[in-house]
C-alpha positions in Angstrom: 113.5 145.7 7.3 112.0 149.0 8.9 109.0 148.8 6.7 108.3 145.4 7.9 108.9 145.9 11.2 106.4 149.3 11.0 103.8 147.2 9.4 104.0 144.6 12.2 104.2 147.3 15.3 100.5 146.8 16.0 100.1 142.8 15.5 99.7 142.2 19.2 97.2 145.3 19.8 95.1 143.8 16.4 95.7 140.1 17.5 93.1 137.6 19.8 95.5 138.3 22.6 94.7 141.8 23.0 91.0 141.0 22.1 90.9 138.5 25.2 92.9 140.8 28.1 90.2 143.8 26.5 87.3 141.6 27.6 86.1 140.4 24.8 86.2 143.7 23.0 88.7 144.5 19.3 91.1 147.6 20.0 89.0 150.7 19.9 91.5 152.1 17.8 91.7 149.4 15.0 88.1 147.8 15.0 85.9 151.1 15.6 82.7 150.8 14.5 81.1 153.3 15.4 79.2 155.6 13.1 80.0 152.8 10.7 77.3 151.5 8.2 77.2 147.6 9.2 74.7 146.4 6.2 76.5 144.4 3.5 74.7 142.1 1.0 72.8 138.8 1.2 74.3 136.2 -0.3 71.6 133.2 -0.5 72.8 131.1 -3.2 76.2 131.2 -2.2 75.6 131.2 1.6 73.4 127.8 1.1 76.7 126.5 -1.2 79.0 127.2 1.8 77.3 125.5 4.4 76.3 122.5 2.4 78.9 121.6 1.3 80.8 122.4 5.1 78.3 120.0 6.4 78.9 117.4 4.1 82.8 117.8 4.1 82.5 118.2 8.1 80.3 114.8 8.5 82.7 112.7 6.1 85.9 114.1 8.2 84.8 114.0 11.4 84.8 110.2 11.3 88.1 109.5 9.5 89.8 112.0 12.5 87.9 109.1 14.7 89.1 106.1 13.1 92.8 107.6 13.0 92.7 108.2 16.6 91.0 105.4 17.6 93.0 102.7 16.0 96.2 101.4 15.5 96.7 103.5 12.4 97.7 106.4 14.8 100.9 104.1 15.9 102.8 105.6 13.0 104.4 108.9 13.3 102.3 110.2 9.6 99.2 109.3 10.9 99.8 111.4 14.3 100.9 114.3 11.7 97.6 113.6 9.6 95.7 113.4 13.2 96.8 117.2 14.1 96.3 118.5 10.1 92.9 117.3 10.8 92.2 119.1 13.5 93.9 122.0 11.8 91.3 121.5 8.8 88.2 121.0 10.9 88.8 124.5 12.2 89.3 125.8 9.0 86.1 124.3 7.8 83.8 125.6 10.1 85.3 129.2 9.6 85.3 129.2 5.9 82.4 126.7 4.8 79.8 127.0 8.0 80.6 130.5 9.2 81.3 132.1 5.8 77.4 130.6 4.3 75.8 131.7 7.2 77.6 135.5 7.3 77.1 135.9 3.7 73.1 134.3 3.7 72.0 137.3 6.3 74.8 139.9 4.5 76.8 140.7 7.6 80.5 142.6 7.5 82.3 142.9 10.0 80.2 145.6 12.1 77.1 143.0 12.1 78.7 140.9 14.5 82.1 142.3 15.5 83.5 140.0 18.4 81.9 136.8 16.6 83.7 137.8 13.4 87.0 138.7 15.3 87.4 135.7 16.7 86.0 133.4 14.0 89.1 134.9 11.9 91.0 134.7 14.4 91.0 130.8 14.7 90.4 130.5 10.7 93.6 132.7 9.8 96.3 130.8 12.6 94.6 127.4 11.6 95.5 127.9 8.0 98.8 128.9 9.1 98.8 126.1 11.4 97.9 123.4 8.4 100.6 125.1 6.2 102.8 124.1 8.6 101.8 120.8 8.7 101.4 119.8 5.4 105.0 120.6 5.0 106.3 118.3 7.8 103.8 115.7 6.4 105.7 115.9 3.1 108.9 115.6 4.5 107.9 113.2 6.7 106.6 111.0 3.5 110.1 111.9 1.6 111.9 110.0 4.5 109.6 107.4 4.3 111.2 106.3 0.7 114.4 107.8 0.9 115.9 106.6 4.7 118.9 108.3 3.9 117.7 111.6 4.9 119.4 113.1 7.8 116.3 114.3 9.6 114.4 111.0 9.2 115.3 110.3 13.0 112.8 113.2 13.7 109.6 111.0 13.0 110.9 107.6 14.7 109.6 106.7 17.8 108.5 109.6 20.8 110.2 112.5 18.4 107.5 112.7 16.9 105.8 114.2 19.3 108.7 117.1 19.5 108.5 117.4 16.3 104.6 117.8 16.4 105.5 120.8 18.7 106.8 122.8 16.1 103.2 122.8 14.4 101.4 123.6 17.5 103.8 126.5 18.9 103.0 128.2 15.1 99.8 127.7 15.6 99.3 128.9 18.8 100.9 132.3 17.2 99.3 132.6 14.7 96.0 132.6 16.0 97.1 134.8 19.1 99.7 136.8 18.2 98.4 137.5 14.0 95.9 140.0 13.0 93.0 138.1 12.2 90.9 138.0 9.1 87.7 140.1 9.1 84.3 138.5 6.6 83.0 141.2 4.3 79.5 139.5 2.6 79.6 142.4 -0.4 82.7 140.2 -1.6 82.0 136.8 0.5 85.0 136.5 1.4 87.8 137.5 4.5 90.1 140.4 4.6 92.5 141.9 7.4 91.1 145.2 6.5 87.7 145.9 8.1 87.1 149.0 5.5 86.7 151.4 8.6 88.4 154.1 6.8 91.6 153.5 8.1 94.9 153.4 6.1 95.1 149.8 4.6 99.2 149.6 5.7 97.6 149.2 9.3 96.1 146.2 8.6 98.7 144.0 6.7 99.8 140.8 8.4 103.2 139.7 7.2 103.5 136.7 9.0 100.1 135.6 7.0 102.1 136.9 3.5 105.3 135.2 4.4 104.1 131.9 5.8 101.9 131.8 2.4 105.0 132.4 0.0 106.8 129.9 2.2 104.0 127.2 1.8 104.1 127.4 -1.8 107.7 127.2 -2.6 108.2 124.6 0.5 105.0 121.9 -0.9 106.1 122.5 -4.5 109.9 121.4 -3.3 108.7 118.5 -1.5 106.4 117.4 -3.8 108.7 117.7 -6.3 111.5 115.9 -4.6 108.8 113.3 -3.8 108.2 112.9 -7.9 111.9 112.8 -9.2 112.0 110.4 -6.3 109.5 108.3 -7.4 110.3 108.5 -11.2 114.0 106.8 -10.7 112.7 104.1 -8.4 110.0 103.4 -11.8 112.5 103.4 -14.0 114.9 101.2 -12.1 111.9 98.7 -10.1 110.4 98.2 -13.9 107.2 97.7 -11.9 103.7 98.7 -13.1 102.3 99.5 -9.9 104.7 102.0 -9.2 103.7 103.6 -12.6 100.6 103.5 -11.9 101.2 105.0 -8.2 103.5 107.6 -9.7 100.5 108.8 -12.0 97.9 108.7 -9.7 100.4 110.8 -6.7 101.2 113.3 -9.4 97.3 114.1 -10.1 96.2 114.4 -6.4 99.1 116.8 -5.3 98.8 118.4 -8.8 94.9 119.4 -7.6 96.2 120.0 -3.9 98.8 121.8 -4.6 96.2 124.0 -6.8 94.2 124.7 -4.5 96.5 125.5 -1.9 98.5 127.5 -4.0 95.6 129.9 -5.4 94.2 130.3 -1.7 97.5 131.5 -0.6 98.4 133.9 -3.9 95.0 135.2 -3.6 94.9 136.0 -0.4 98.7 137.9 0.0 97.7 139.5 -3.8 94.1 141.3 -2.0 95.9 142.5 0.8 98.3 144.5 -1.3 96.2 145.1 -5.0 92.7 145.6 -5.8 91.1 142.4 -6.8 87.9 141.6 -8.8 85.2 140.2 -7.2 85.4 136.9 -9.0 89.1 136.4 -8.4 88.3 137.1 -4.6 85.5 134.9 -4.5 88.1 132.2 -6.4 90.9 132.7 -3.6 87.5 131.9 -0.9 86.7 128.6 -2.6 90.0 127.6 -3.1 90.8 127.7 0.8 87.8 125.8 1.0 88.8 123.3 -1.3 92.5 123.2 0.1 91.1 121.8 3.7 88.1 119.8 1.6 90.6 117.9 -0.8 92.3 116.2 1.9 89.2 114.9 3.2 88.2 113.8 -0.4 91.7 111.5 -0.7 91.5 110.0 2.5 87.7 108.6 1.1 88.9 107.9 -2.6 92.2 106.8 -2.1 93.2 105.6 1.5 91.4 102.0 1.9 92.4 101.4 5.3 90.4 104.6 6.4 87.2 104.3 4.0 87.3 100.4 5.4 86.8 101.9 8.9 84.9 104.6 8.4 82.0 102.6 6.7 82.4 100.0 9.4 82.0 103.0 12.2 78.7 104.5 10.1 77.2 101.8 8.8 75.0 98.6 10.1 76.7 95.5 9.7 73.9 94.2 7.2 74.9 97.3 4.8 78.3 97.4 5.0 78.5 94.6 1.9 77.1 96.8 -0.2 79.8 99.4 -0.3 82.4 98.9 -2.6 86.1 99.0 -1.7 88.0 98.9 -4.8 91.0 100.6 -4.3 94.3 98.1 -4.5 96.3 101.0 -3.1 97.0 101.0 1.0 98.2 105.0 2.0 100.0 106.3 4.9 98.5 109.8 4.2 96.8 112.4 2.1 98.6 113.9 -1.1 101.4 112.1 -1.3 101.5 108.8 0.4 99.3 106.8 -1.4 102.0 104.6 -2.1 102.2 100.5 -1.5 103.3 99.7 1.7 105.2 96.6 -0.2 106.5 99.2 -2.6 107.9 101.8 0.2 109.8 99.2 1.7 111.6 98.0 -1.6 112.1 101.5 -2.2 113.6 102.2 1.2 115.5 99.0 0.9 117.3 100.3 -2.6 118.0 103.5 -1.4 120.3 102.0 2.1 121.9 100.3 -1.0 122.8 103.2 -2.8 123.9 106.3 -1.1 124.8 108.2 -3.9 121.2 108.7 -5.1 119.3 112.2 -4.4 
């Protein structure tokens, strides 16, 4: 307990708090660059990757955020949830996608541009903390979707939601004012707490960033898990092909999810502690990409409500019969809630009639 309280004695001097009351300036201390050598290496290819593929992540998400908000999808209590993970994501995105490619094209660590850096990993690290956060209440809240006899399912109905959404948002605020931040190094394109000013490295760990990552992991892979056990006994008692076919296609999408979250997060707590290669490092940067990205990605491919709207909202009327909506599956939200709204219900309805199950 004294070791982790040691390493977190200087979270508030090394956090966006102290960065704002200082003017604008990092703790002389902690983020000295003076005398430092502030050259890193150009990174064109993978600069140009990062913001292309921000861009075209950013321009496909932007629009379903507008389409939540701006229709009645954002009466239910998930799509309020999916509203603020968007947010959360969009933040994200810019930091690691649009920020990262343009860092990494001119070679820039942190001494280049300290106060843009600073505060760029700032918002990306207690964002990412923020979305952890999120998706977890998202899962739960798609549990109690299917099984009403959870206890906290009262949380999500009616204006509880929006207390609930305040456990989300009061993380988030700590995290990205209270946290150390994460610091872009171009030699490794990637974002570190440690600035590599010559400092002892124990100065720069952020537990809350290790423990909220370990939590994420074992917390998704619970309810997701849950969710599938869940699912399988309402297939095996329904008899129904759709729900097979659901079950499958849910276990694929939070099978690569759950990847990518999982190997952004192990990544990223294993290089604060243990040398990494640059390749793994460089993995744990395009997985936290991918972890915001993917989410994007199912609303398009999966969620036909919100491609419906989205093509109506970006393209002309004369186009729009030209687009193909295929998908035979209505979702409430990313991961794991592209389930039939018909097929929730009769799985709700089975579970009020038997309290014994899970």
């Amino acid at each position: 307990m004294w070791r982790v309280l040691n390493l977190m004695s200087n979270d508030l001097d090394s956090s966006l708090n102290y960065y704002i009351r200082n003017g604008f300036e990092p703790h002389p201390y902690y983020y000295n660059c003076s005398g430092i050598d502030s050259i890193g290496e150009e990174r064109p290819v993978l600069g140009i990757y990062f913001m292309t593929v921000g861009v075209l992540i950013l321009s496909i998400y932007i629009p379903c955020l507008f389409v939540i908000s701006h229709s009645d999808l954002i009466k239910s209590s998930c799509y309020k949830i999916m509203l603020y993970l968007g947010l959360m994501d969009v933040c994200c995105l810019t930091v690691n996608s649009l920020v990262t490619g343009y860092l990494g094209f001119i070679g820039a660590t942190f001494c280049s541009f300290p106060r843009l850096i600073f505060l760029a990993g700032s918002i990306g690290c207690g964002c990412w903390m923020g979305s952890c956060a999120t998706c977890i209440l998202l899962a739960i809240n798609r549990c109690s979707d299917i099984n009403h006899n959870l206890p906290f399912r009262k949380i999500f109905v009616g204006r509880n939601i929006y207390f609930t959404l305040m456990i989300p948002m009061s993380y988030t605020f700590y995290a990205v004012f209270f946290t150390k931040p994460i610091l872009f190094n171009s030699v490794y394109m990637s974002w570190f707490f440690n600035p590599m000013l010559g400092l002892e490295s124990d100065l720069y760990v952020s537990v809350p960033h290790t423990i909220n990552n370990c939590c994420v992991s074992l917390c998704t892979a619970s309810s997701y898990g849950y969710l599938s056990l869940l699912i399988h006994w309402k297939n095996r008692h329904a008899q129904s092909e759709a729900l097979s076919k659901t079950q499958k296609q849910i276990f694929i999408q939070s099978v690569f999810i759950c990847t990518c979250n999982a190997t952004a997060a192990f990544i990223y707590v294993y290089m604060q502690f243990f040398h990494s290669p640059p390749p793994v490092i460089l993995l744990g940067q395009i997985a936290w990409q991918c972890a915001h990205a993917s989410v994007c990605i199912v609303y398009i491919t999966w969620n036909r409500t919100i491609r419906r709207k989205v093509v109506n909202l970006l393209l002309p009327k004369r186009f729009r019969n030209r687009v193909g909506v295929t998908s035979t599956f209505i979702s409430t939200g990313p991961i794991i809630n592209m389930i039939p709204t018909e097929i929730i219900k009769s799985a709700a309805t089975k579970t009020n009639s038997n309290t014994t199950i899970f």
